[in-house]
C-alpha positions in Angstrom: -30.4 -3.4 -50.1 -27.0 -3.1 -48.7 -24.3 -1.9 -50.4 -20.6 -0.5 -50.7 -21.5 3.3 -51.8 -17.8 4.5 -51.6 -14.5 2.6 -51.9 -10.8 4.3 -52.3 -8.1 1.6 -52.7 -4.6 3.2 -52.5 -1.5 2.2 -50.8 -1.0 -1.4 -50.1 2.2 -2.0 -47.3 1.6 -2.3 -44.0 3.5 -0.9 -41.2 3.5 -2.1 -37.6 2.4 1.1 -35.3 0.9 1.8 -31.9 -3.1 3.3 -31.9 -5.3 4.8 -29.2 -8.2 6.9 -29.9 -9.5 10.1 -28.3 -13.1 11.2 -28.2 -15.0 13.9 -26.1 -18.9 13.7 -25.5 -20.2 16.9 -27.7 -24.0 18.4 -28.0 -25.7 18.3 -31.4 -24.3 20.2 -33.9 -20.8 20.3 -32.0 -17.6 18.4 -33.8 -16.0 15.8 -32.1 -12.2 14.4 -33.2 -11.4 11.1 -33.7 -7.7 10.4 -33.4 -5.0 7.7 -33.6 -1.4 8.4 -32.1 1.3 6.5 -33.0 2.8 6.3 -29.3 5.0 9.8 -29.8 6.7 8.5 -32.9 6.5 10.7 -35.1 4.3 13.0 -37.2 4.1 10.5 -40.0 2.1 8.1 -37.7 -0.4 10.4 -36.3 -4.3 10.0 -38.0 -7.2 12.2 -37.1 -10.6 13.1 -38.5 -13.3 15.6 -37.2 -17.0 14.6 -37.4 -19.8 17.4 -36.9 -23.5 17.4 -36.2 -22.6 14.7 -33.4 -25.4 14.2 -30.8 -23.5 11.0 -28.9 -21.0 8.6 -29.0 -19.7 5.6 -26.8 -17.5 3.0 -27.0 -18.8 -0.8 -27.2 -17.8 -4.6 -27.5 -17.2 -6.1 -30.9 -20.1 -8.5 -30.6 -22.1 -5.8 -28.7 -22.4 -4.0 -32.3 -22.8 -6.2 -33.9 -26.2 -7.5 -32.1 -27.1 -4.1 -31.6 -27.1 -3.2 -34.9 -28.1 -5.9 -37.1 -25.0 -5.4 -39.6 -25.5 -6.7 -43.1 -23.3 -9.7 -44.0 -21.0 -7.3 -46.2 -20.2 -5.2 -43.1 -19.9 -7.8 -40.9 -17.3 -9.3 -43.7 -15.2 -5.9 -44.3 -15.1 -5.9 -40.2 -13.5 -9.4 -40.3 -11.3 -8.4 -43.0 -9.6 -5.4 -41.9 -9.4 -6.6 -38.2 -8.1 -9.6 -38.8 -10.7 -11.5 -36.4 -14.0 -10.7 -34.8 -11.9 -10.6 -31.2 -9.1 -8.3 -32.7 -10.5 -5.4 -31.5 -11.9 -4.9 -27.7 -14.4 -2.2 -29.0 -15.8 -0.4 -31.3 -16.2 3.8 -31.7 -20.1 4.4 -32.1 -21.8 7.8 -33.4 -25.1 9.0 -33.4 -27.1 11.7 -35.2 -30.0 13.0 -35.5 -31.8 12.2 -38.7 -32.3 16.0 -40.2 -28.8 16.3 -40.1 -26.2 14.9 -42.7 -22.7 14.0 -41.2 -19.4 15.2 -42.4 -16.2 13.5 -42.0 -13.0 16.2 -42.6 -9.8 14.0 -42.7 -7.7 17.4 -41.4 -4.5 15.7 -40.3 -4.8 11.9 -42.0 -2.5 10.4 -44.5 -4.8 7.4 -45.6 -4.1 4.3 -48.1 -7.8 3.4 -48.1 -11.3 5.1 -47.2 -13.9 2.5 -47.5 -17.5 3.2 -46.2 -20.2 0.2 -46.3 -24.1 1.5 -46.1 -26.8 -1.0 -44.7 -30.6 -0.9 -45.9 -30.0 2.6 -47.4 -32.5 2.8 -50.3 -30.6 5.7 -52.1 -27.1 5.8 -50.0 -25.3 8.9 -51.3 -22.1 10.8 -50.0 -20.7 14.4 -51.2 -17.0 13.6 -51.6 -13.5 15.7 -51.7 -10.5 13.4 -52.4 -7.5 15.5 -52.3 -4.6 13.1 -53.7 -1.3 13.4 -53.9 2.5 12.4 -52.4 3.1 10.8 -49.0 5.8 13.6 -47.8 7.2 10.8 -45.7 7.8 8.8 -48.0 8.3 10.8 -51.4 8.7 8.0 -53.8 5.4 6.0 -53.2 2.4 6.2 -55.4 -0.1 8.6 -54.1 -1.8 8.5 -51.0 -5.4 10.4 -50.1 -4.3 13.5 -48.3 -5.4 15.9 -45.1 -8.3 18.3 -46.3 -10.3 14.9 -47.9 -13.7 14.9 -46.9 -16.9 12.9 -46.7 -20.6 13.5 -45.9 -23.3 11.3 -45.6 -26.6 12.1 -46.4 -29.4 9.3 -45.7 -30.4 8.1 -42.6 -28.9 4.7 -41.5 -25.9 2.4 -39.9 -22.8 2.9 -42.0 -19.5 1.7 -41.5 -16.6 4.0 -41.8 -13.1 2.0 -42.6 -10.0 4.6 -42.7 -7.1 2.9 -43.6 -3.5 5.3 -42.6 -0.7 5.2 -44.8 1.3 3.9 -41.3 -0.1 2.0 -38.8 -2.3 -1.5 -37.6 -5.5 -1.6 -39.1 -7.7 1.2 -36.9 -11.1 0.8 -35.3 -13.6 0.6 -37.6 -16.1 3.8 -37.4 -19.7 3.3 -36.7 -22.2 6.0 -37.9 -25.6 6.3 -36.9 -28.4 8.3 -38.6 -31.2 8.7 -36.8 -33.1 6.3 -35.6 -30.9 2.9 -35.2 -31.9 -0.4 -36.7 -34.2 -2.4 -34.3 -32.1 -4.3 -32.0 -32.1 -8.0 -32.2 -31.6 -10.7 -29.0 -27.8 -11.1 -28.4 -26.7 -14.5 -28.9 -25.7 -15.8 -25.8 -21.6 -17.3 -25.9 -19.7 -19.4 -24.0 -17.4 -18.2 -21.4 -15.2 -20.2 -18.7 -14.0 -19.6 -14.8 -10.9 -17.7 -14.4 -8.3 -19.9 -12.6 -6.5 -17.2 -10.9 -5.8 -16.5 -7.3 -8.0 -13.7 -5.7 -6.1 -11.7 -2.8 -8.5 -9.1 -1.2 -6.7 -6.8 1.1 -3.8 -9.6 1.8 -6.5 -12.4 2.3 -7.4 -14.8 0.2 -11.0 -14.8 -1.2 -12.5 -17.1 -3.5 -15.0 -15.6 -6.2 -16.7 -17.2 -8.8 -15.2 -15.2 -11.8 -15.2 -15.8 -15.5 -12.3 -14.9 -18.4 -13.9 -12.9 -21.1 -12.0 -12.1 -24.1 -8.3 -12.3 -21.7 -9.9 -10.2 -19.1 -10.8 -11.4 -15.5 -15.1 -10.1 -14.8 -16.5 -10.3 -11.5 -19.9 -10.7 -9.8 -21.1 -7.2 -8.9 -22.5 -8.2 -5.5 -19.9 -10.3 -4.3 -16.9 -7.4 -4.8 -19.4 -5.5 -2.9 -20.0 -8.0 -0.1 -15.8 -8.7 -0.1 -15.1 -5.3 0.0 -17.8 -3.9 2.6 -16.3 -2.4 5.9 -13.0 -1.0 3.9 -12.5 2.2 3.3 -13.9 1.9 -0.4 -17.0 0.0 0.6 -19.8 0.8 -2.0 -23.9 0.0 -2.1 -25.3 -1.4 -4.9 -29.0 -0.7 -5.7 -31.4 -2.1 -8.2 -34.6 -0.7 -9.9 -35.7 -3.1 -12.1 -38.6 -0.6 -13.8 -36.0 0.9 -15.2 -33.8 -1.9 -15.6 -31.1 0.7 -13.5 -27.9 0.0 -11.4 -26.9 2.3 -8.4 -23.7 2.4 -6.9 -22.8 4.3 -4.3 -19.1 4.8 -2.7 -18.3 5.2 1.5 -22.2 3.4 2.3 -22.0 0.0 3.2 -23.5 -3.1 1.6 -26.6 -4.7 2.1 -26.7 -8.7 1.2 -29.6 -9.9 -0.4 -28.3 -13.8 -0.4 -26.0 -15.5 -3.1 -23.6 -13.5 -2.6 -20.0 -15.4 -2.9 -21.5 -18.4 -4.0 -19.1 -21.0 -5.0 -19.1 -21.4 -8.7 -19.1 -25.3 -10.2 -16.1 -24.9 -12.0 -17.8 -25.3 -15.3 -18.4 -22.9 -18.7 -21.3 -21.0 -18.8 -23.4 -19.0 -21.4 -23.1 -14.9 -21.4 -24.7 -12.1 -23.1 -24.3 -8.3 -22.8 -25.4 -6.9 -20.1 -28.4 -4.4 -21.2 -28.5 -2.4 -17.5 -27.6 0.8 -17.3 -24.9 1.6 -14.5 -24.7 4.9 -12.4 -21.8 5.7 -9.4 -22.2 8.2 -7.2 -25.3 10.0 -9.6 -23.3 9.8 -12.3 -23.7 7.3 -15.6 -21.0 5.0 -16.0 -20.4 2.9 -19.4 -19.1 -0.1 -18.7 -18.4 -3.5 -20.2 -20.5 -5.9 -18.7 -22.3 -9.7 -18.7 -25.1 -11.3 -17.6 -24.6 -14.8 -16.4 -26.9 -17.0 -14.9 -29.0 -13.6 -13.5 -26.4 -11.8 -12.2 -23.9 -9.0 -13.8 -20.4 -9.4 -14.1 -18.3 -6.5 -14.8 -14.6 -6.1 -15.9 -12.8 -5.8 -12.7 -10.0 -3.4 -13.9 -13.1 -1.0 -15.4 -14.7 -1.4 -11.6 -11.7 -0.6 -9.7 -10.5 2.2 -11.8 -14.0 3.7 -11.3 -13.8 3.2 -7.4 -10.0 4.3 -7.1 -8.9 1.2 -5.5 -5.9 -0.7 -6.4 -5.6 -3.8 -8.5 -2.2 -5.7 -9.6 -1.7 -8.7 -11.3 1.5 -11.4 -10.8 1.4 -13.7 -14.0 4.1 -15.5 -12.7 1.7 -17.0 -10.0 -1.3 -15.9 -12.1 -2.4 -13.6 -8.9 -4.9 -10.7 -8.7 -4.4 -8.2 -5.6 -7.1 -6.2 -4.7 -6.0 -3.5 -2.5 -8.5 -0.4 -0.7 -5.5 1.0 0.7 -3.9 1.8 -2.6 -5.4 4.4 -5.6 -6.2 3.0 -8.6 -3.0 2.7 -11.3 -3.2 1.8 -15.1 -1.4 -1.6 -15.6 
């Protein structure tokens, strides 16, 4: 049975505001903080929560989730509704814990105008709840608001979705919660994605890969940004266990082709689906967005090249990616 087990409607304006979030990897039983800053602007735009009992967290694609994690039709609706499309948000925040623990959610520093939390396949879904109300000191003359010191626990195992709504502010991430075990996945369904039609420059040359536009963001063939970038001073190996269904990279060691490598691409749309591999640089795990298309992996090249420390830039005016080894890695 799904169902909405707890649903606080308050404040109805909407204010245009800037949102990133902040989350550190914690052990069980540890509390991890969940933030959104408003870009510097002011305390009236800042939102945060604390969770406790974590055991993981990661950050993952819309439609990633949603495959992942079989979401009833109600969540998938409230997802659409407060996001405004299934392709507003990049990715989602995910949480795990273990299932002999409950989670708490302790709104510390949030002004919200709407707490809504949507339980799939919980038999007997309950929550212990503290709803402080009161005035938004921002803005004395509104109707009451839920205030800092509110707080939420859940007690059944499960996948539950965790809407917080600030007083200020574009409509946040949605929260993922997982109890214990996760639902079984189901198969991805594959979509449809087409060839980027930008110019490639690799260290001043040009170099022709076949590359696909994902959701406004250029994704590359592993292997051939290997095979193009072998002999420079950020050269990297790529290895492959496929008992394990693994990824190895590592930096300064040269590439070995194993054939296909910067094959020209037909020019026409093709069918993607998540990339299930798991990625490691250097020993160490990366979590990366990623596809697989027509058997091979295709990664976001900003997330690569941020990982490698080698410069990227983008002209729009010519619609022209540089790839440069010489150069460190900077945000765009």
């Amino acid at each position: 049975m799904k169902k909405k087990i707890f649903s606080a409607i308050l404040v109805t304006a909407l204010f245009i505001g800037l949102i990133s979030t902040g989350t550190t990897a914690s052990a069980v039983g540890e509390t991890v903080r969940y933030e959104f800053d408003g870009g510097g602007m002011g305390p009236e735009y800042i939102y945060s929560m604390n969770l406790t009992n974590i055991e993981n967290h990661d950050m993952v694609s819309y439609r990633e989730t949603v495959s992942r994690y079989s979401l009833s039709d109600e969540q998938l609706s409230e997802l659409v509704f407060y996001t405004g499309s299934e392709d507003y948000w990049d990715s989602m925040q995910v949480y795990y814990f273990e299932s002999s623990t409950s989670v708490t959610m302790d709104f510390t520093n949030a002004f919200m105008r709407q707490l809504q939390i949507v339980a799939d396949d919980v038999q007997n879904a309950t929550i212990d709840s503290h709803i402080v109300m009161g005035q938004y000191p921002y803005w004395p003359d509104t109707t009451e608001v839920i205030l800092p010191g509110t707080y939420v626990t859940l007690h059944e195992p499960g996948v539950y979705v965790v809407i917080p709504m600030p007083v200020i502010g574009i409509q946040p991430r949605p929260i993922f919660v997982i109890i214990g075990t996760p639902v079984t996945p189901v198969t991805p369904l594959p979509f449809t994605v087409s060839p980027t039609s930008s110019t490639v420059y690799v260290n001043g040359e040009a170099v022709s890969f076949d590359a696909y536009n994902i959701n406004d963001y250029n994704y590359f063939k592993l292997r051939d940004l290997a095979y193009a970038l072998n002999g420079s001073s950020k050269q990297f190996s790529v290895g492959w266990d496929d008992a394990t269904n693994t990824i190895t990279l590592t930096s300064g060691v040269a590439y070995s082709a194993v054939g296909g490598e910067m094959a020209e691409g037909d020019g026409t749309d093709k069918q993607a689906n998540p990339t299930t591999s798991t990625l490691y640089l250097d020993g160490q795990e990366l979590s990366l967005t990623a596809y697989n298309i027509n058997d091979n992996n295709f990664f976001r090249l900003r997330d690569l090249m941020s990982a490698l420390d080698i410069g990227v830039t983008w002209d729009e005016a010519t619609s022209t990616i540089g790839i440069d080894t010489s150069l460190p890695y900077v945000e765009d």
